[in-house]
C-alpha positions as CSV (number, residue, x, y, z in Angstrom):
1,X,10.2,-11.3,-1.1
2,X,12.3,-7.9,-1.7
3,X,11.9,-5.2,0.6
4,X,12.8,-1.4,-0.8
5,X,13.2,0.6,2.3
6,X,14.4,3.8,3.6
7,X,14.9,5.9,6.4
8,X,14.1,9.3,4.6
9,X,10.6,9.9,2.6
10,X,11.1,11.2,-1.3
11,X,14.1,9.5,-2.4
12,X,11.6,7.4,-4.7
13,X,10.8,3.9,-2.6
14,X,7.9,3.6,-4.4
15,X,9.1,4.3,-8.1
16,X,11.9,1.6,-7.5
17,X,9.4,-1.0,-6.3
18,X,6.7,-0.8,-9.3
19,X,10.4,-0.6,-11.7
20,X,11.5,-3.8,-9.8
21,X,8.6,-5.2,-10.0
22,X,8.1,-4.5,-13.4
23,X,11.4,-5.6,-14.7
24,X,10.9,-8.9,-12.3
25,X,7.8,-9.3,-14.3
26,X,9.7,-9.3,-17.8
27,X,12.1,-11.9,-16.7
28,X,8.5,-14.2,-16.5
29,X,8.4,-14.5,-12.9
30,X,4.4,-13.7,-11.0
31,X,5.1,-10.9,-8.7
32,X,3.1,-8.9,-6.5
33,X,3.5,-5.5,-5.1
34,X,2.6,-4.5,-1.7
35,X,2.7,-0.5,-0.7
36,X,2.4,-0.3,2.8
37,X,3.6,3.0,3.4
38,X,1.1,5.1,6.0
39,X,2.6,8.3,5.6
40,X,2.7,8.6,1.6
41,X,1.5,5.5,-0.1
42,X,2.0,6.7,-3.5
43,X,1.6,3.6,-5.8
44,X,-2.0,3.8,-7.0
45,X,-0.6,7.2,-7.9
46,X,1.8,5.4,-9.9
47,X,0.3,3.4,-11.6
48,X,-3.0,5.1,-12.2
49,X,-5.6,3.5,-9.8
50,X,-8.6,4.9,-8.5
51,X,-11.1,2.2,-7.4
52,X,-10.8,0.2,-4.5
53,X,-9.8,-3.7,-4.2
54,X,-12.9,-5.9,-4.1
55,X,-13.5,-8.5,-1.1
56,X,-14.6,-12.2,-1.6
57,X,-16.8,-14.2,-0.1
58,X,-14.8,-14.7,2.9
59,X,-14.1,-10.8,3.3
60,X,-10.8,-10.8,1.9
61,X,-9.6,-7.9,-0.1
62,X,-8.5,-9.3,-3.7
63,X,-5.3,-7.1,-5.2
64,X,-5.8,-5.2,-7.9
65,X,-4.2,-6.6,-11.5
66,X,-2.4,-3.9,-13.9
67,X,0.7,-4.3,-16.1
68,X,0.4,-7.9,-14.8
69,X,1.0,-7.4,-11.4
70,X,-1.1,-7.9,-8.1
71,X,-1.5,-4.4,-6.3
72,X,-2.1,-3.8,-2.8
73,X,-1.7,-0.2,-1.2
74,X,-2.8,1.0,1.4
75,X,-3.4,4.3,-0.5
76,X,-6.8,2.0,-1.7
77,X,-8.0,2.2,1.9
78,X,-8.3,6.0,2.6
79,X,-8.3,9.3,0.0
80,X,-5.8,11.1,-1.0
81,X,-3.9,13.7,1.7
82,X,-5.9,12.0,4.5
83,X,-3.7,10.9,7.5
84,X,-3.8,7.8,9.2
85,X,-4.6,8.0,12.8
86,X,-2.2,5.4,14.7
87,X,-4.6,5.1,17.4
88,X,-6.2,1.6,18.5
89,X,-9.7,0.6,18.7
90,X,-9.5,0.8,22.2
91,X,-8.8,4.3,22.3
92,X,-5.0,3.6,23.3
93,X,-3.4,6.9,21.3
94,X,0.1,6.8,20.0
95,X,2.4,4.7,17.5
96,X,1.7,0.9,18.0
97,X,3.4,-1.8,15.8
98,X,0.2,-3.4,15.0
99,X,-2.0,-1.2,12.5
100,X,-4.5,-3.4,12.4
101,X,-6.9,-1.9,14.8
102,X,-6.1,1.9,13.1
103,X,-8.5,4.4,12.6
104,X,-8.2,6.5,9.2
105,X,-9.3,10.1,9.3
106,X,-8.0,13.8,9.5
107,X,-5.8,14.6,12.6
């Protein structure tokens, strides 16, 4: 696993991961991408996806394949410009570790 990370948003995380990837790709190797960024996933941007991962029959949600990689984003789970509300299940408001239990919607 690689990690591209920052401290500081725009400085192009994401266009380095899908070029890593990419070029990881070219060399032969099966590679994946994974975009977990809540405050700006930007990949399906990127790359040009609109439509939303499929679940199998045990409710898992199956990447999505282009340029011969496996996309995940969580930019597939809510719309564009739509925040992501940090805020348990339980009602418990604030930034927890777990986003798991988040609720997506407009602040």
């Amino acid at each position: 696993m690689i990690a591209v990370a920052s401290g500081k948003g725009g400085v192009g995380k994401s266009t380095t991961a899908l070029n890593l990837a990419l070029g990881l790709r070219d060399l032969g190797l099966r590679v994946g991408l994974l975009d977990a960024d809540i405050y700006g996933p930007s990949v399906p941007r990127l790359t040009g996806i609109r439509e939303k991962p499929q679940l199998n029959d045990d409710k898992k949600m199956i990447p999505i394949v282009r340029f011969g990689l496996a996309i995940m984003s969580i930019g597939f789970l809510v719309e564009e410009d739509t925040a992501i509300d940090l805020a348990r299940a339980d009602g418990d408001v604030g930034h927890h570790p777990d986003a798991a239990g988040c609720r997506v919607g407009n602040p």
